[in-house]
MARDRENKE-59903 format. One record per residue (C-alpha): residue number from 0; residue in one letter; x, y, z. Coordinates in pm, 1 decimal, always signed. Example, Ala and Ser with C-alpha at 12.3 -4.5 7.8 and 13.67 -1.06 7.14 Angstrom:
! residues 2
+-----+------+----------+----------+----------+
:  nr : rest :        x :        y :        z :
+-----+------+----------+----------+----------+
:   0 :    A :  +1230.0 :   -450.0 :   +780.0 :
:   1 :    S :  +1367.0 :   -106.0 :   +714.0 :
+-----+------+----------+----------+----------+
//
This chain:
! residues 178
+-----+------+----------+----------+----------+
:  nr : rest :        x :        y :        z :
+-----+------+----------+----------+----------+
:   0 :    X :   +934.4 :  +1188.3 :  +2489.5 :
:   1 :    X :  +1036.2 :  +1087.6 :  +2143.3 :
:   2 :    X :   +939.9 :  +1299.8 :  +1831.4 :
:   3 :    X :   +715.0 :  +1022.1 :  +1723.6 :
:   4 :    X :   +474.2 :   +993.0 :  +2045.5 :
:   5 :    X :   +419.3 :  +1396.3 :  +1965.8 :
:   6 :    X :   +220.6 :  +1331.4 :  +1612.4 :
:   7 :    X :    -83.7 :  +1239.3 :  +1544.3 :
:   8 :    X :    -28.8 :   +918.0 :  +1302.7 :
:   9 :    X :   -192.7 :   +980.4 :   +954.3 :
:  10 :    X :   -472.6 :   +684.4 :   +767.0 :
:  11 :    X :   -456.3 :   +759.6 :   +405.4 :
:  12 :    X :   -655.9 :   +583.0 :   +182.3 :
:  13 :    X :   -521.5 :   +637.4 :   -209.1 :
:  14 :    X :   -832.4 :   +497.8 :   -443.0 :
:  15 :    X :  -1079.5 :   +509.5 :   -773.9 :
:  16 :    X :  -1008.0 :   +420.0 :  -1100.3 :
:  17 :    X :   -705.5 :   +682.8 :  -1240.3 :
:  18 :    X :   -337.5 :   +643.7 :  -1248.6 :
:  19 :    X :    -92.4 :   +767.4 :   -970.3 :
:  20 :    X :   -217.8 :   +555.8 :   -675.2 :
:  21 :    X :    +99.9 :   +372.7 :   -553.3 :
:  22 :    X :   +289.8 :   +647.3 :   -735.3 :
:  23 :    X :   +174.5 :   +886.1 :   -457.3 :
:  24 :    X :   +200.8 :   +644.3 :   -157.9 :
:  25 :    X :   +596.8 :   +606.0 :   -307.7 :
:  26 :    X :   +681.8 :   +973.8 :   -323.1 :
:  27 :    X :   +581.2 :  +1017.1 :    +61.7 :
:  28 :    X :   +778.1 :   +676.9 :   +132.6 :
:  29 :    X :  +1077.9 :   +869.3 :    +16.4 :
:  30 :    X :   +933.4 :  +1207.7 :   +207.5 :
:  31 :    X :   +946.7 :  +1002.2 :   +493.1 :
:  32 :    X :  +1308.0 :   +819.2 :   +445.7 :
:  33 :    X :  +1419.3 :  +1176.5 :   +406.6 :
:  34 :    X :  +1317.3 :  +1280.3 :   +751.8 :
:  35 :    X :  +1533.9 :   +963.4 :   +871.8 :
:  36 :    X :  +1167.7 :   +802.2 :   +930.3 :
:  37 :    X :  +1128.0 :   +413.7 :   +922.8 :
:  38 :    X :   +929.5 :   +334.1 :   +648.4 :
:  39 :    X :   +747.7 :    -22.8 :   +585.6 :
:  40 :    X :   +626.2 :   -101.9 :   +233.7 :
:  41 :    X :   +419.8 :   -430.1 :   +152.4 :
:  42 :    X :   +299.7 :   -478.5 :   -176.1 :
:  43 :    X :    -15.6 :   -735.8 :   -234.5 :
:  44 :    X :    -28.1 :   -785.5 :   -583.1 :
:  45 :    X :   +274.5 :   -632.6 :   -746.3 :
:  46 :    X :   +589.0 :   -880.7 :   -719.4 :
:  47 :    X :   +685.8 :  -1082.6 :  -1005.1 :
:  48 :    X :   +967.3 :   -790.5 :  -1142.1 :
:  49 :    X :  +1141.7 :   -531.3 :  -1027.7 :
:  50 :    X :  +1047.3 :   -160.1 :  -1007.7 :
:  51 :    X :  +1220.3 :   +184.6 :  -1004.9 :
:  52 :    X :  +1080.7 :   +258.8 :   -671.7 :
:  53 :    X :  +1138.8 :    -69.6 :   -546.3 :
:  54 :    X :  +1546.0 :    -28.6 :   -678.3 :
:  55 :    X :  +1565.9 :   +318.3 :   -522.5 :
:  56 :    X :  +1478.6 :   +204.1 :   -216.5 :
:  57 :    X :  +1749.6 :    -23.4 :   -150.4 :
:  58 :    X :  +1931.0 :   +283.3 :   -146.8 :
:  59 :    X :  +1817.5 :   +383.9 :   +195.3 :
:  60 :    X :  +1856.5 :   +187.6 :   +501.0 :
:  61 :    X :  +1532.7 :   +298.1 :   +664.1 :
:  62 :    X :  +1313.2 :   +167.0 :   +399.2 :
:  63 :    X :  +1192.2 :   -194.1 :   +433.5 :
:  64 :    X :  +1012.4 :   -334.9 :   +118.9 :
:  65 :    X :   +818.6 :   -654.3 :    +30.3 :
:  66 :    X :   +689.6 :   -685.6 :   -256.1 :
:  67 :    X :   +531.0 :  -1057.4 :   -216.6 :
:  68 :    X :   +241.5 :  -1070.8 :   -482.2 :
:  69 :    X :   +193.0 :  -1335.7 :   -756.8 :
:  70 :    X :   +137.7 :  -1088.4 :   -991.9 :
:  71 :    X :   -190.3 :   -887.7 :  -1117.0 :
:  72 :    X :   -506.9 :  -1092.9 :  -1024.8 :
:  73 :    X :   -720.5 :   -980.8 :  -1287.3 :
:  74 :    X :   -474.0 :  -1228.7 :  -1492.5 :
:  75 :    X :   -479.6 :  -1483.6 :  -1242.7 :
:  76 :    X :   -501.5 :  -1868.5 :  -1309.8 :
:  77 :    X :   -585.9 :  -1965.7 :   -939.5 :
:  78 :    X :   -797.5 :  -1783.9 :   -809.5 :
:  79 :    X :   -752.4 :  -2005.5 :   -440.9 :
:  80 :    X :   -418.3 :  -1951.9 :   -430.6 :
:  81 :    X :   -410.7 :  -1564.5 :   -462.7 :
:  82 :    X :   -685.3 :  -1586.4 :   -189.7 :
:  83 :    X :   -394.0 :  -1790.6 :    +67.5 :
:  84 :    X :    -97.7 :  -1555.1 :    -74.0 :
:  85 :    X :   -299.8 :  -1249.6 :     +3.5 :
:  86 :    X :   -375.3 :  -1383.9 :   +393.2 :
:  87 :    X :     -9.4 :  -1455.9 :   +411.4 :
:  88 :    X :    +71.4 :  -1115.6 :   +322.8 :
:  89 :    X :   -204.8 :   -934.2 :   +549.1 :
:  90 :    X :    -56.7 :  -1197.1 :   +878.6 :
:  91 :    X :   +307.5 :  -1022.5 :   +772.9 :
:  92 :    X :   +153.0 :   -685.7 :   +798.9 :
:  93 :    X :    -30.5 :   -740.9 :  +1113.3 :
:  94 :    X :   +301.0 :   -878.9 :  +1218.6 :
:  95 :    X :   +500.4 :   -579.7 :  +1117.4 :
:  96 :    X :   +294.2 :   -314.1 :  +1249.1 :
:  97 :    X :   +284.4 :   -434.9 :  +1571.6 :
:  98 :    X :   +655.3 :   -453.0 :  +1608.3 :
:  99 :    X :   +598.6 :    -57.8 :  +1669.9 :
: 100 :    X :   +950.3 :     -3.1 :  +1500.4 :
: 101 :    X :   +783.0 :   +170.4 :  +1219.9 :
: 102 :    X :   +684.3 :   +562.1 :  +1113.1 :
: 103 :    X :   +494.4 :   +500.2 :   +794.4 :
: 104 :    X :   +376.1 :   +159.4 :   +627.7 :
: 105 :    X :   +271.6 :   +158.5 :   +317.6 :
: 106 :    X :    -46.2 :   -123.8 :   +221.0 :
: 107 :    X :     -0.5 :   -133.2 :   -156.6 :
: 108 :    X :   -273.4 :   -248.1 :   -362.8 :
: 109 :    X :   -433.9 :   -373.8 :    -44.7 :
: 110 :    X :   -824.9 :   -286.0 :   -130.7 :
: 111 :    X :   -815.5 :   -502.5 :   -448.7 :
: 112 :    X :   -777.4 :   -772.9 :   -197.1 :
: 113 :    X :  -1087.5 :   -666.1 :    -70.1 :
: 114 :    X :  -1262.1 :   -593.0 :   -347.8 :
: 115 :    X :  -1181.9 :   -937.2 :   -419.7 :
: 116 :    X :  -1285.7 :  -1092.3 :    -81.5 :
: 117 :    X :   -984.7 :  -1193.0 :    +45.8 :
: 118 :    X :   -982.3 :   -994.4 :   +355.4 :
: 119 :    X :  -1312.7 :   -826.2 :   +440.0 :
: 120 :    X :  -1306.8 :   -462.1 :   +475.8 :
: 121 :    X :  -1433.2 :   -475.1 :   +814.4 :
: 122 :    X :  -1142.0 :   -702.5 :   +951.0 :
: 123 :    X :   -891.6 :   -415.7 :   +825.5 :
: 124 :    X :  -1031.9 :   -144.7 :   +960.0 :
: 125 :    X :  -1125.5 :   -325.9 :  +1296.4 :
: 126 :    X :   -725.9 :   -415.4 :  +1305.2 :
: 127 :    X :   -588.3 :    -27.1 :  +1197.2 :
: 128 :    X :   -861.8 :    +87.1 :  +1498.6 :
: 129 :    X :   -679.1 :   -139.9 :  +1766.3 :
: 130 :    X :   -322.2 :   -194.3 :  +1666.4 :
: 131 :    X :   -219.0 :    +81.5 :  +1505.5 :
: 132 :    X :     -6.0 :   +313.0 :  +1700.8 :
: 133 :    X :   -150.4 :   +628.4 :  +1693.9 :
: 134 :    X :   +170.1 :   +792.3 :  +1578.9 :
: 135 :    X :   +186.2 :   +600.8 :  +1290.1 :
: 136 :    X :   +126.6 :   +682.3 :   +952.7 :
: 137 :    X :    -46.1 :   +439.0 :   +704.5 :
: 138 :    X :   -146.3 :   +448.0 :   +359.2 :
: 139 :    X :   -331.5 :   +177.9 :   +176.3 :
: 140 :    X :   -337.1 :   +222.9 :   -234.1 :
: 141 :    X :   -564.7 :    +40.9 :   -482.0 :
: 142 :    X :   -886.1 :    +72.8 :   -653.9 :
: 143 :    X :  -1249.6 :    -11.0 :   -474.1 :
: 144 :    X :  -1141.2 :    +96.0 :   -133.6 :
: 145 :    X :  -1401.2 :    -64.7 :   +102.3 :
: 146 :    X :  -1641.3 :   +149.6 :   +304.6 :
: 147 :    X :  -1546.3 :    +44.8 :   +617.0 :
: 148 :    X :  -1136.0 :   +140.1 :   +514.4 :
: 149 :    X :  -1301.0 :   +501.2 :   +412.1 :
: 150 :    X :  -1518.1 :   +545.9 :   +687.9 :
: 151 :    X :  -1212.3 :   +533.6 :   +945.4 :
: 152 :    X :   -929.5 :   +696.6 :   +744.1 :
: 153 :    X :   -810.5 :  +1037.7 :   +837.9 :
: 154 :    X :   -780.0 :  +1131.7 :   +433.4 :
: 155 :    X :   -925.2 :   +951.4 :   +154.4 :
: 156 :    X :   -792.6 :  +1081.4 :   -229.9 :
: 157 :    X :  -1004.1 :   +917.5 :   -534.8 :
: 158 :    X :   -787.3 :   +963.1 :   -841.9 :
: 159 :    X :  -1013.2 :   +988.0 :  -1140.6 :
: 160 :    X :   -906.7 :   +865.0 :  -1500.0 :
: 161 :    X :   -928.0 :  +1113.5 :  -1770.4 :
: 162 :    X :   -728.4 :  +1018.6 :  -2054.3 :
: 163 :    X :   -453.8 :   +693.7 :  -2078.2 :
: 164 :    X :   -167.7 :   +681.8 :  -2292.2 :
: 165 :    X :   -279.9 :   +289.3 :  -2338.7 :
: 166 :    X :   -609.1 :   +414.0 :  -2514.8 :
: 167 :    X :   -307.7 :   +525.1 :  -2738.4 :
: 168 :    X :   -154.2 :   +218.3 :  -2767.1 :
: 169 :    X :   +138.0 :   +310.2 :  -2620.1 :
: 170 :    X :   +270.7 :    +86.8 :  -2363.2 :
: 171 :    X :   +376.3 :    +71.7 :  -2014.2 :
: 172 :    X :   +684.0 :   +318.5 :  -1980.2 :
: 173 :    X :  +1052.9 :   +269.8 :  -1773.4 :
: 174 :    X :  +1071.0 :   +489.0 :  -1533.0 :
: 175 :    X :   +711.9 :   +650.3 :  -1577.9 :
: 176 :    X :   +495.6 :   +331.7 :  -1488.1 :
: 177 :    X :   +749.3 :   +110.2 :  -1335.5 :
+-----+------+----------+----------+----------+
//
């Protein structure tokens, strides 16, 4: 029996309105690749530049990443086309989990697509209940994580904004924010 039909496969569900959401879903990606794990990471909305996660990542073999996003929707200019791009990307991630050839898969950003109505709530967690290995690990990041996500994750963080550098008017940091 392999190692990973032993464990109980993990839903986390990384949400509310502070900072650190992705961050955290990246530092157990590299947890993972550290235990020789194979580790899936699709990003939704991030995708028009390169990050320092995204660049350290190459480093390791067992780390697959996609970062296929048009960019931040609250900026967007078509509306219609984020709506196709973000069913594109959920097909690829049905695809990809059930290839079974991964430990963890990271869904970043995914529940802006449903606060947006792009996927429903409902259809994700109807697909993690019936595909998803139950050795697998998932964690799905972004703000406005839908009931029906919450209601069938295993453990659901809310990060809660207290103070911004921004308010500050200091920018968006190397290596801190990206």
């Amino acid at each position: 029996m392999k190692q990973r039909d032993k464990r109980h496969g993990i839903t986390l569900v990384l949400t509310g309105e502070g900072k650190g959401k992705s961050s955290s879903a990246f530092g157990t990606v590299f947890r993972a690749a550290g235990w020789d794990m194979q580790v899936l990471v699709i990003q939704f909305i991030k995708g028009k530049w390169k990050t320092g996660e995204q660049k350290a990542a190459g480093r390791f073999e067992n780390i697959e990443w996609h970062a296929l996003g048009d960019g931040f929707t609250w900026d967007t200019k078509n509306p219609e086309q984020d709506r196709r791009t973000s069913r594109e990307i959920w097909q690829l991630c049905q695809e990809k989990i059930r290839t079974r050839h991964y430990d963890l898969v990271v869904l970043d950003e995914i529940n802006y697509v449903c606060q947006y109505g792009w996927i429903s709530g409902q259809e994700i967690a109807a697909f993690i209940q019936q595909e998803k290995p139950p050795w697998m690990h998932l964690i799905l990041t972004g703000r406005g994580a839908s009931k029906e996500v919450i209601d069938i994750a295993d453990t659901v963080t809310e990060m809660r904004l207290v103070k911004h550098a921004f308010e500050q008017g200091i920018h968006a940091e190397q290596g801190i924010e990206f």
